[in-house]
N, C-alpha and C positions, 0 to 999 in steps of 0.2 A: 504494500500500500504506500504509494510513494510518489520526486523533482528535480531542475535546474535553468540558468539562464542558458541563452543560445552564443556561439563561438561566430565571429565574423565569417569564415565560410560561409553561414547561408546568403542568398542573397537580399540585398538590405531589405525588399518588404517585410524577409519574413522578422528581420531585427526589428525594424521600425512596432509589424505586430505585436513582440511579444512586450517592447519597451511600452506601446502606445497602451498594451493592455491593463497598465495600471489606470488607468483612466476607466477603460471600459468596464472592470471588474464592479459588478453589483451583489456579490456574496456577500448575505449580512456578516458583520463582521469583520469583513474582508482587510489585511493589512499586508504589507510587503514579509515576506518571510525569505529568508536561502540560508543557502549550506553555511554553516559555522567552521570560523575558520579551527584549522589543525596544525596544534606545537607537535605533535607526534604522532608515530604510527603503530597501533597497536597489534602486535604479531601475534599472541596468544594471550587468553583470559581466559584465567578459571576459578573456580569457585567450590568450595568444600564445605559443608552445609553437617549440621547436629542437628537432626529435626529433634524436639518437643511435640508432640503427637494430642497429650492432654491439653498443653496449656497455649497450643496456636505460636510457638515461637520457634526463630532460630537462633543457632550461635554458629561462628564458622569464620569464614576468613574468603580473601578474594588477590590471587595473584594478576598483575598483567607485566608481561612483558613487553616494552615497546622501545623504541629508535627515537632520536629527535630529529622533526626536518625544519628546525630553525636552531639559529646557535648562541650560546650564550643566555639561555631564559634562565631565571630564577623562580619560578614557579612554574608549575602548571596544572590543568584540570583537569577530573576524570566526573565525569555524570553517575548519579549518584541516586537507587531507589532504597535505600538503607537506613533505619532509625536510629542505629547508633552505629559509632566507630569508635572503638575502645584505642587503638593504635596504628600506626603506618611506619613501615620499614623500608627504605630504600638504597639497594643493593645492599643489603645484611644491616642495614644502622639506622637508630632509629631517626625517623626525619618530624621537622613540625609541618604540622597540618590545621587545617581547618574543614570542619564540615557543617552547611548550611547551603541555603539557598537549591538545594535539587542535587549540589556538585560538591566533591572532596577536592579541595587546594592543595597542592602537597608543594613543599619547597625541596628544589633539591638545587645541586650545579650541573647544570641541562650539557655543558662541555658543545661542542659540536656537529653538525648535523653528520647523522650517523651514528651515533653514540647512543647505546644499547643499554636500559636501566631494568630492576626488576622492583617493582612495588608490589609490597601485601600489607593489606589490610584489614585489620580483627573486625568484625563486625555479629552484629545482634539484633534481634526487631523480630514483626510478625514477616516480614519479607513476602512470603507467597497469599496466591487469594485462597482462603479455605474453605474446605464444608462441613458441616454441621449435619450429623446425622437427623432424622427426623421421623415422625411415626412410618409412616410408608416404607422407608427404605433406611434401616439403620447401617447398612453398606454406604452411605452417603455422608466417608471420609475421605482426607487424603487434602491434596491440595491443586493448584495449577499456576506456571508463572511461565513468564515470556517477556521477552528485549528486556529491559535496564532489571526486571525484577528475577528475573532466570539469575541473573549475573552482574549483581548490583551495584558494584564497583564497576564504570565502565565507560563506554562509550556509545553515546546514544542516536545519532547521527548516521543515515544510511551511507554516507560515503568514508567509509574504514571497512575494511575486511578482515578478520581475525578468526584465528583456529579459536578453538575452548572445550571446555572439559569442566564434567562438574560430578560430584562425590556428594551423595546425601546417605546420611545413616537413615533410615525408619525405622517403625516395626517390622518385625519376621514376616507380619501377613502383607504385608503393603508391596506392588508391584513400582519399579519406577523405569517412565521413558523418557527419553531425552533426543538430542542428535549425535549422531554419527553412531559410532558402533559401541557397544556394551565392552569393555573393558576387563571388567573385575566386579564379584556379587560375590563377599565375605560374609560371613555371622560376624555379628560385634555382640558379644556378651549370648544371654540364652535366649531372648526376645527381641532383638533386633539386627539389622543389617544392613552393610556397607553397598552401596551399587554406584558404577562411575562408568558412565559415558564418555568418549571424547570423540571431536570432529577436528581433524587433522587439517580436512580442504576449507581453507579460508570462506566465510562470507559473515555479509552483516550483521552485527548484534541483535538486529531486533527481532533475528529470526530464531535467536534462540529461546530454547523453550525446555521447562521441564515438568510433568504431571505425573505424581505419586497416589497412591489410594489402593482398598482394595478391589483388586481389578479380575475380569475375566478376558482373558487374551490365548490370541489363535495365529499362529506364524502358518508362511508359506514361501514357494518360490515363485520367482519371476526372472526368466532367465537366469544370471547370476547373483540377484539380490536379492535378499530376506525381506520378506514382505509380515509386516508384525500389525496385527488388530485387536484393539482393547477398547472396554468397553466396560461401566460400572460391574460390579461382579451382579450377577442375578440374571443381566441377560445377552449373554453369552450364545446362547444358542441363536441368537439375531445375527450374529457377526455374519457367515459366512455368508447370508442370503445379500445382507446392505452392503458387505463390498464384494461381491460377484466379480462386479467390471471392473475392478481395479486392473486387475492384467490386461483387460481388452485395452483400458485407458491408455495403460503406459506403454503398451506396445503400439495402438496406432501414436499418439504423440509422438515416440522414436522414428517412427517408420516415416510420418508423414514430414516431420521437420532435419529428418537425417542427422540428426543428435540422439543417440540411447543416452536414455537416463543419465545424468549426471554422477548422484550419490550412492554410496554403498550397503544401503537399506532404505528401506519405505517404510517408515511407523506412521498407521492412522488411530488416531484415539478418541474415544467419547469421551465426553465431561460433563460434570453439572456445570453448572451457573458460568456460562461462556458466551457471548453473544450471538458470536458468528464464526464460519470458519475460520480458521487461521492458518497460513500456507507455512507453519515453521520448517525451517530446512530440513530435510527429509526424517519430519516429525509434524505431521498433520495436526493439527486439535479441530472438532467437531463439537459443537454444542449439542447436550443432551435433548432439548429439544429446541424444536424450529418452527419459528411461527405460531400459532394457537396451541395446537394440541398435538403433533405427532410429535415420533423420534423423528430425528436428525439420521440420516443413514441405518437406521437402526428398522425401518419400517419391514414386515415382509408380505411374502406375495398377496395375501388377503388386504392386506391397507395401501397396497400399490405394487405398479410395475417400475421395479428399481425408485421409489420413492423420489430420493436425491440425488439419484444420479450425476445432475448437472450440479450442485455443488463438489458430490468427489472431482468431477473432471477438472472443474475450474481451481480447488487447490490444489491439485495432481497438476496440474498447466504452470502453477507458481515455484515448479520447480524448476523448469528453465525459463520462465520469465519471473521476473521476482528473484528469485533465487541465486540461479547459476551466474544470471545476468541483470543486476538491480538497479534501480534509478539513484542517480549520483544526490540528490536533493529534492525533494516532495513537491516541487513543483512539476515534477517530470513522474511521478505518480502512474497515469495513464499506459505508463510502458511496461508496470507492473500487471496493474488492474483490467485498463484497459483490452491488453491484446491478451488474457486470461479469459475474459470473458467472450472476447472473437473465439479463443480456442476450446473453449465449453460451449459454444454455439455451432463448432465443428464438427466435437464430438456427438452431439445431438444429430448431426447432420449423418454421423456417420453409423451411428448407431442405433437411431431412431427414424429418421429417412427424411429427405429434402423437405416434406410439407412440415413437420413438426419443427426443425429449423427453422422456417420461414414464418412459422409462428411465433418462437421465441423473440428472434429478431423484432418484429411487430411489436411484440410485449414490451423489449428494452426500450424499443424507439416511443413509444407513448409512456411510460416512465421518464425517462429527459425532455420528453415533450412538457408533462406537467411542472418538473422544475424550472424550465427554460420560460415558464408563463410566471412566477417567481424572479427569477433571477438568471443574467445568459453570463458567459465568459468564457475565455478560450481555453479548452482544452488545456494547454499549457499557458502556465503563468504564474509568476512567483507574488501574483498578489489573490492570498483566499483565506478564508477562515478555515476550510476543510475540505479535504482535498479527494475524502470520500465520498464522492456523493455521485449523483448520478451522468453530470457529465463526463465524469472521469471514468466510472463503470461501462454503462449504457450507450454513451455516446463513443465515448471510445471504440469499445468495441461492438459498435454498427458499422464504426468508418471504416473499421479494420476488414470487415464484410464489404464494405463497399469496392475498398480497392484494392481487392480481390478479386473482386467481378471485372473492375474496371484493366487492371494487368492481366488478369489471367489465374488459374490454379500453377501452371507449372514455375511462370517467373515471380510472384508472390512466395512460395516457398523457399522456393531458392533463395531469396532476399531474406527469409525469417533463418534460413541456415546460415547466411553467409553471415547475420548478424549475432548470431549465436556462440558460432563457431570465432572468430573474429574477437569480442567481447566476453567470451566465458570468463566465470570467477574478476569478474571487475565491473564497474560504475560504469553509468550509461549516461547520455541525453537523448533526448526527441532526434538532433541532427545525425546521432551516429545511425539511428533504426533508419532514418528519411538518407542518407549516404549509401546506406550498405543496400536498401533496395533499390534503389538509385540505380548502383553499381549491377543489380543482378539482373537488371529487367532492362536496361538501356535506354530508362527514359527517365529525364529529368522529373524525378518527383516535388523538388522544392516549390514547386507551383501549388500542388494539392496540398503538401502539408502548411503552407502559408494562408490556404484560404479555408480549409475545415479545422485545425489543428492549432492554428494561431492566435485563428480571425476566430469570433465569436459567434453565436447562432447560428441557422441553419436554412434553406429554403422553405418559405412557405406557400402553398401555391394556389393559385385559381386556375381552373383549367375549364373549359365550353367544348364543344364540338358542335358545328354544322354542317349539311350537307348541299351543294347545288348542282338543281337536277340539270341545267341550261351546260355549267362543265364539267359536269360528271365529276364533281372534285369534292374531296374533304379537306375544309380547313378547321385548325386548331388552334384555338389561341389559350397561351400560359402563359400567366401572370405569376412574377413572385410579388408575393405581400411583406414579406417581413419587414420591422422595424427597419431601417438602416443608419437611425440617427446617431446609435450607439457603435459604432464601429463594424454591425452585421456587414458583408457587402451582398452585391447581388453576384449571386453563383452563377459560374461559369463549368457546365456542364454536359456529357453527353449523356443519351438516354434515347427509349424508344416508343413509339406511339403503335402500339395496336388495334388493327383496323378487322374487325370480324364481319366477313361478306359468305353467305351459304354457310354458315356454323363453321367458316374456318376462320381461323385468326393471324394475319398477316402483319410482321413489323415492320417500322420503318425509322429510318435514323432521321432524330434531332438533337439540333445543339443549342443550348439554353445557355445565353450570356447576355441577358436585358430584362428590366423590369414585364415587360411587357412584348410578347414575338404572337405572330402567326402562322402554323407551318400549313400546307397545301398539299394533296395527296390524288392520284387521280385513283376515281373508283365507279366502276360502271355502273354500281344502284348504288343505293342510301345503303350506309354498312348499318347492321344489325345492333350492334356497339361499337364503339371508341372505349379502349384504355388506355390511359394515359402511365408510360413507366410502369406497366403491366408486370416488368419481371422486380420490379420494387429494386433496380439497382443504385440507386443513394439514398442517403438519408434527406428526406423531405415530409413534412406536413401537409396535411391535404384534406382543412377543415370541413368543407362542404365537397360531395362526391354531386356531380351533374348526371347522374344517368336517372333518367327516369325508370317506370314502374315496368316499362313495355320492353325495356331493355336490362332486367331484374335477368328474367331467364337466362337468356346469354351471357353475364356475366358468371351466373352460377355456373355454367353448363361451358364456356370456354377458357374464363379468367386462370393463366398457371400459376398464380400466389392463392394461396388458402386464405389470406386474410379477407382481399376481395369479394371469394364465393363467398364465403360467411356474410359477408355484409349482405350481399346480394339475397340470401338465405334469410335471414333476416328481416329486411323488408317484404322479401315476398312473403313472411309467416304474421307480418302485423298487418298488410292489406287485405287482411280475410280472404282467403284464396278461395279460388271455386276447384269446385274436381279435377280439372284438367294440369292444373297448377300442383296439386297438392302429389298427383298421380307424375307430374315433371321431378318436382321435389323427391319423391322415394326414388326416383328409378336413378335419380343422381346419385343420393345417397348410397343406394345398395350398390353402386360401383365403386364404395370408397371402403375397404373390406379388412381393408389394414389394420395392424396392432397400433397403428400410431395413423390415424387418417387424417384427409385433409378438411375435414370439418368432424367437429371434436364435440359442436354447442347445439342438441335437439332439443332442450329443455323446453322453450318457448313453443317449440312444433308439437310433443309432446301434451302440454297444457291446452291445447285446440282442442283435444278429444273427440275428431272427426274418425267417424266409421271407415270411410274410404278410405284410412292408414290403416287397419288391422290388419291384413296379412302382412304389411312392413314392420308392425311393430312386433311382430310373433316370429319374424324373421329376425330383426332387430336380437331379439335376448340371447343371440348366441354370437352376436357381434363379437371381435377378442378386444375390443378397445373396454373398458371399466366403464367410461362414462357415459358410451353408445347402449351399452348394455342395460347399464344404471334407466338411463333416462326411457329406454324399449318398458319397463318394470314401471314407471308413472305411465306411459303413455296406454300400454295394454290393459290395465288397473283403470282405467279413465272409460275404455268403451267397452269390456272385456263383458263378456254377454250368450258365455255356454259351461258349463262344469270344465271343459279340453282348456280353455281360457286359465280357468280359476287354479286347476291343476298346476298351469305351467309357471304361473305367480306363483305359484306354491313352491317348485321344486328349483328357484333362484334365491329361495328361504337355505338350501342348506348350504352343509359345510363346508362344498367343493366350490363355491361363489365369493366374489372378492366380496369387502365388509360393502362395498359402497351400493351395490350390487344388493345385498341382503335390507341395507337402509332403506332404498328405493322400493322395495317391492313390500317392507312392511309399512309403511306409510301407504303405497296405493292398496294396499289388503284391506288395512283398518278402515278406509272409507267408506268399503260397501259391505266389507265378511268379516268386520271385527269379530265375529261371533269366532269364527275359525281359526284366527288366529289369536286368540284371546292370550290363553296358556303362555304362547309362544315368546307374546307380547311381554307380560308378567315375567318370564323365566329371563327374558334376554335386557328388562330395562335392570334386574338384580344380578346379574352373571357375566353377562357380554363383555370377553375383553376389549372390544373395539370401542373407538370413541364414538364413530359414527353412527354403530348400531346403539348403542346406550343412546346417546344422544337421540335420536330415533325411538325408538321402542320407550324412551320417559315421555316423549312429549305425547307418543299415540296413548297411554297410559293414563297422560296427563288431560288429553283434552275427552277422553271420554269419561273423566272421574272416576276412573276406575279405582272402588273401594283398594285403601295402600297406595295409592300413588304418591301421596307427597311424603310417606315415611322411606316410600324407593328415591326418590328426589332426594331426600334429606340426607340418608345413608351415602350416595354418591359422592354426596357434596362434603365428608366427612374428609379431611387431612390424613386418616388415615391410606385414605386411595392414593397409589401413584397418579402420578399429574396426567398422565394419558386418559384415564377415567374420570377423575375429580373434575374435569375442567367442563363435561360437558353435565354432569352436576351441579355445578355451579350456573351453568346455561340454564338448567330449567328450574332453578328457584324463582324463573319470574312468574312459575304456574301456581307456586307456594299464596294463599293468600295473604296480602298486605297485614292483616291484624294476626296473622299466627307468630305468636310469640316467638317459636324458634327462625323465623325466616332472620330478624338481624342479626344474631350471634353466628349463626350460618355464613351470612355475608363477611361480617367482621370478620371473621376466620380466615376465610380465603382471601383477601384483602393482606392481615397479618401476618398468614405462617401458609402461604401461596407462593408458586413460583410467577411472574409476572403475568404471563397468560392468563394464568387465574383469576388473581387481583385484579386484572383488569375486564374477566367477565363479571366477577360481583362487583365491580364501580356502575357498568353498563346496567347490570337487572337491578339495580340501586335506584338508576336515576329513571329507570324504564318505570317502575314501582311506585315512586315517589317516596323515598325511607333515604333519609341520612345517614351515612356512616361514621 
C-alpha cells in the first residue's frame, strides 16, 4: 500500500502534472507528504520478543545493523512502535539516547559514509495487537503485528530494504508465523517455546509481520515452496477448501508474468480482529471475517464458490508487486495497489471466465466513480490524506485493464516482466513501470500515463445516435462532460462504435480528442442499435444510456460486455413485458449456462411471477451459478401450481444445495406451504450453521408468529454464538417487540462484546425500533 515524485526524464507535461497536482488535489485533508530523508541504510533488523501471554506484555530487545550514507552525523533516528526503552548499545557501548515522539534518537560518531554500526535496544510494552478470548470461542488468543510493530525499533518508510528475523518465546500451545523461513522451534522451560523466523532476501519493513495464537495449520507444496495455512484453531477443517486456488494462483501469476514466485515459502493466515488483507512478505494475514457476516477465505462450498477468491489472488499478486518490487514513497502507492488489483481482475479472468471479469471491472469503475463525485486527483501525487482509497485501488487498476486492451496481451506483459525482472528486490516510481513498458511494446507511453495517471479525473460522456434514411449513414455524436476547470482535460482517445444491422454487430474505429465530435458511418437501413465503446475498452462514465425501449432486445441479445445486457435486462423487466418479450428474455438467458454467467441478477425477473417463465424457472434450479439457482427457488415459489412444482422447492431444501440456494426456496415455501415446511423452518432458525439460512428461517418464523420465535431470535442473538451466527440474530431483533424487556440488553450486548458487524446490526435494528442505546 504505497509513492514518489517524478525524475526529469519524463516529459515536462507529465512534470508540470504531477507539480501542478498540488493545486488540483481535493482529498479532504489533503497535504504535501514524501519520502523522509535517510542518514543510513538499514541491512538487517531483528527483534527477540518474551511474550507474557496473561498479562498482554512484552520484554525483548531489537538489533539493526546499518551503514551510514552521510558522514560525520552525530545523531540519528530509528522509528519507533515501542512503550519503553530501558537501554541502547552501540557497537558493544552503551550510547545516550532519547525516546519520544514515535522515534528513538541515539547518539553515536556516525565516522563516514560506509561505516557499519550495530544498535540494540532493550525494550518493553504491550507491543502487538491482542485477543481476548470470549464466550464463543475461548481459542480467541494469541496476538498479531506488522511494519514498525512486528519490529519496533526501526525503520518505517517504504524506501529501505532490510533482511530480519524475529524470536518470540510463547506458550507450548501457541503456533507462530512470520517471514521467510522457520529457523529454530526450542522448548524454553516445561510450558513454553522459542520459535524464530528469518528473511535473508531484503524488502521493506512494513511488510513484516508476525501472528502467534492457538492455531490450526495445514502445509503443502507448490512446486519448490512450502505453502503453510493457519487458521484460528476450531476451524481447520475450512483450510483446505478456502485456499484451493492458491497453487492455480501462483502458478498462472508465474506463468503469465515470467517471474516464478519470488520467496521461499507462502504463509497464509487467518486472524481475528484485522481489517483487511494484508500482502506481508511471503506471510499473508487475512481477516477473520469480511464484511457482514462471512469468513474471510474461510467460507466452503455450501456458502460459496471459492468465496474470496479474488482477495487471495490480489494478496498473492502483492508479492511481486508490492513486495519483490515496492513503491519508493506513498505517493507512488498505485504501483502497489493498483496493478494488484488489475492482477486479481486477471485472475478472475482466468479463472472464472471473460464475462465475470468484465463485471468486476464494472464494479471497481462505479466504486471511483462514486468517490470521484467527492473528490478527483491524480492517480499519482504526493499531495493526499490517504492514499488508500479508491482511486489508487479501482482506478488504478481499470487503467491497468485498459492499457492492456489498448497495447495488446503479448506487449503488456512483456513490459510487467521487463519491469519486474529489471526492478526486483528494490524501490520503484510510476516512471520506471511507464519506461520499462515503454521499452517492451515500442510505443511511447508517457502520453497515457501523463493524461490518466497524472492528470486527474476521467471521461464522462454523452453519447446520441441517429440515423439518415436520404444517406444511408449513421452519425454519432460524443460528448465529454467532465468538469475540466480543475485540471481534468479532455481525453484523447481510441475506441469503437458498434453498429448492429440483421442481429449482427459491426465495429468501427473512432478517435475521441474534443469536447464535443460526430462520427458518420454508412449503413444501408437504420441499425437495430448503436453501442457506443461496446467492448468497454477505457475507463469512462456514461451517466445517461440513449437506447430506447425498442432497442432493449438487441442490446440484450448482441451487446459482448455483460454489464450492458444487464442493463438492457433490466429495463426490459420494469417495462412490464408482454409474452413475446418475457419468452426473448429466457431463451437468452438459458444460453448463458455457465458456472460464472454473463448475467448473474434474475431477482427483479423473478418477482414478476409470470406463468409464461415456469418451465424456465424449473429449468433454472439446476443452473451451476448459486444465485441463478437461488433466484429459479423465489421465482418457481411465486407461480408454482402442481404437487411436481412443490416437490422440486422441496428437494433445493437439502443438504446437497449451497446455503443461498436453501435460503431462497425456504422463504418462497413459507409463502404458500408454511404448513410443510413448518418443522423444517423451526429446526433450521435453532441449528442452521449458515448465516443465510438462520437469517432466513428467523424471519419466516418471525413473520408468521410462530409460537418460540422471538426466544429463537433471542438465543441467536446471545454472545455466546460465533459471529457467523450471532450476526444475523442480531438482524432479526427488529421482529422482537419494542416493549419486550429483553430486546435492549440484547442490543446493548452486541453493541458491547460484538465484533463490528455486529455492533453495527444492533445500532441499525436500534434506530429501525426506535430504542436508545
Amino acid at each position: 500500500m504505497l509513492r514518489r515524485a517524478l525524475l526529469a526524464a519524463l516529459p515536462v507535461a507529465c512534470a508540470q502534472a504531477q507539480v501542478g497536482s498540488q493545486a488540483l488535489t481535493t482529498q479532504p485533508g489533503a497535504t504535501v507528504q514524501l519520502a523522509p530523508d535517510r542518514a543510513f541504510h538499514l541491512a538487517k533488523s531483528s527483534a527477540t520478543f518474551d511474550v507474557d501471554a496473561e498479562h498482554h506484555t512484552v520484554t525483548g530487545s531489537v538489533t539493526n545493523t546499518f551503514s551510514m550514507l552521510r558522514s560525520g552525523l552525530t545523531h540519528i533516528r530509528f522509528d519507533s512502535a515501542v512503550d519503553k526503552v530501558s537501554s541502547v548499545v552501540v557497537d558493544g557501548k552503551p550510547a545516550k539516547w532519547a525516546h519520544a515522539g514515535g522515534g528513538l534518537d541515539v547518539e553515536l560518531i556516525g565516522g563516514t559514509v560506509g561505516t557499519q554500526h550495530v544498535m540494540t535496544a532493550q525494550i518493553a510494552g504491550t507491543v502487538f495487537n491482542w485477543y481476548t478470548p470470549t464466550k464463543s470461542d475461548p481459542y480467541r488468543q494469541g496476538f498479531w503485528a506488522e511494519g514498525m510493530r512486528a519490529i519496533p525499533v526501526s525503520w518505517a518508510a517504504p524506501n529501505d530494504f532490510t533482511a530480519t528475523e524475529i524470536s518470540a518465546t510463547v506458550p507450548k500451545s501457541w503456533s507462530v508465523v512470520s517471514n521467510g523461513l522457520k529457523i529454530a522451534d526450542t522448548p524454553k522451560g516445561s510450558d513454553r517455546h522459542t520459535v524464530v523466523w528469518r528473511m535473508e532476501q531484503p524488502h521493506a519493513n512494513y511488510l513484516t509481520s508476525i501472528v502467534a495464537g492457538p492455531y490450526d495449520i495445514r502445509t503443502d507444496k507448490w512446486r519448490d515452496k512450502q505453502l503453510i495455512m493457519t487458521c484460528p484453531k476450531g476451524y481447520g477443517d475450512r483450510l483446505e477448501y478456502a485456499f484451493a486456488n492458491t497453487k492455480d494462483i501462483l502458478t498462472y501469476f508465474s506463468d503469465v508474468l515470467g517471474v516464478d514466485y519470488p520467496w521461499l515459502k507462502y504463509a497464509q493466515t487467518v486472524i481475528y480482529d484485522h481489517p483487511y488483507g494484508e500482502e506481508d512478505v511471503n506471510a499473508t494475514i487475512y481477516p477473520m471475517y469480511w464484511g457482514q457476516k462471512q469468513f474471510l477465505s474461510l467460507a466452503n462450498r455450501r456458502e460459496g464458490q471459492h468465496l474470496f477468491e479474488w482477495v487471495i489472488a490480489h494478496e498473492t499478486a502483492h508479492q511481486w508487486f508490492g513486495d519483490y518490487v515496492t513503491c519508493k514513497d506513498w505517493s507512488h502507492t498505485w504501483l502497489n495497489e493498483g496493478i494488484t488489483t488489475f492482477m486479481e481482475m486477471m485472475y478472475t479472468r482466468h479463472s472464472r471466465g471473460e464475462q465475470e471479469s468484465l463485471r468486476q471491472v464494472e464494479a471497481y469503475s462505479q466504486r471511483y466513480f462514486g468517490e470521484s463525485r467527492r473528490y478527483i486527483r491524480p492517480v499519482v501525487t504526493n499531495v493526499f490524506s490517504n492514499q488508500g482509497d479508491y482511486h489508487t485501488y479501482y482506478k488504478g487498476g481499470t487503467l491497468m485493464m485498459s492499457l492492456r486492451k489498448l497495447i495488446g496481451d503479448e506487449a503488456f506483459f512483456r513490459g510487467l516482466h521487463r519491469y519486474l525482472t529489471r526492478r526486483g528486490l528494490s524501490n520503484v516510481e510510476t516512471n520506471d513501470l511507464c519506461e520499462d513498458m515503454t521499452d517492451a511494446c515500442g510505443i511511447n507511453l508517457h502520453p497515457w500515463f501523463d493524461q490518466w495517471i497524472y492528470s486527474p479525473g476521467h471521461p464522462v460522456v454523452s453519447w446520441s445516435w441517429a440515423y439518415d434514411t436520404a444517406l444511408k449513414q449513421v452519425s454519432v455524436r460524443v460528448q465529454q462532460t467532465q468538469d475540466t476547470s480543475k485540471g481534468t482535460p479532455v481525453f484523447d482517445v481510441m475506441t469503437h462504435v458498434g453498429i448492429a444491422v440483421d442481429s449482427k454487430l459491426r465495429r468501427e474505429s473512432v478517435h475521441l480528442n474534443a469536447k464535443d465530435q460526430t462520427f458518420t458511418f454508412p449503413a444501408e437501413k437504420s441499425p437495430q442499435t448503436v453501442l457506443f465503446d461496446p467492448d468497454h475498452e477505457f475507463l469512462r462514465e456514461i451517466p445517461t444510456m440513449p437506447w430506447t425501449l425498442a432497442e432493449m432486445p438487441y442490446v440484450l441479445r448482441l451487446a459482448p460486455n455483460p454489464v450492458d445486457r444487464a442493463f438492457a435486462l433490466d429495463r426490459l423487466v420494469d417495462s412490464a413485458p408482454d409474452e413475446a418479450t418475457l419468452r426473448l428474455i429466457a431463451s437468452v438467458l438459458r444460453s448463458d449456462l455457465f458456472e460464472f454467467p454473463g448475467l448473474t441478477e434474475t431477482t427483479k425477473l423473478a418477482a414478476l411471477k409470470r406463468p409464461t417463465l415456469h418451465d424456465f424457472w424449473v429449468a433454472e434450479t439446476t443452473h451451476p451459478n448459486d444465485q441463478r439457482r437461488a433466484n429459479a427457488a423465489t421465482g418457481l415459489a411465486g407461480i408454482a401450481n402442481s404437487p411436481t412444482d412443490f416437490a422440486l422447492l422441496n428437494s433445493l431444501l437439502k443438504d446437497d444445495q449451497p446455503y443461498l440456494v436453501v435460503a431462497a426456496a425456504l422463504r418462497g415455501l413459507a409463502a404458500t406451504q408454511y404448513g410443510s415446511i413448518r418443522k423444517l423452518a423451526l429446526d433450521l432458525a435453532r441449528s442452521s450453521p449458515s448465516s443465510d439460512v438462520r437469517e432466513a428461517a428467523l424471519d419466516v418464523i418471525a413473520d408468521t408468529k410462530e409460537p418460540g420465535y422471538i426466544e429463537a431470535i433471542l438465543a441467536t442473538a446471545l454472545d455466546s454464538n460465533p459471529t457467523l451466527l450471532r450476526y444475523p440474530g442480531v438482524k432479526a431483533l427488529r421482529h422482537v417487540p419494542k416493549d419486550d424487556p429483553r430486546l435492549l440488553p440484547s442490543l446493548r450486548s452486541a453493541v458491547q462484546n460484538g465484533e463490528p458487524s455486529v455492533a453495527e446490526a444492533a445500532r441499525e435494528v436500534a434506530a429501525t425500533v426506535g430504542l436508545k442505546l
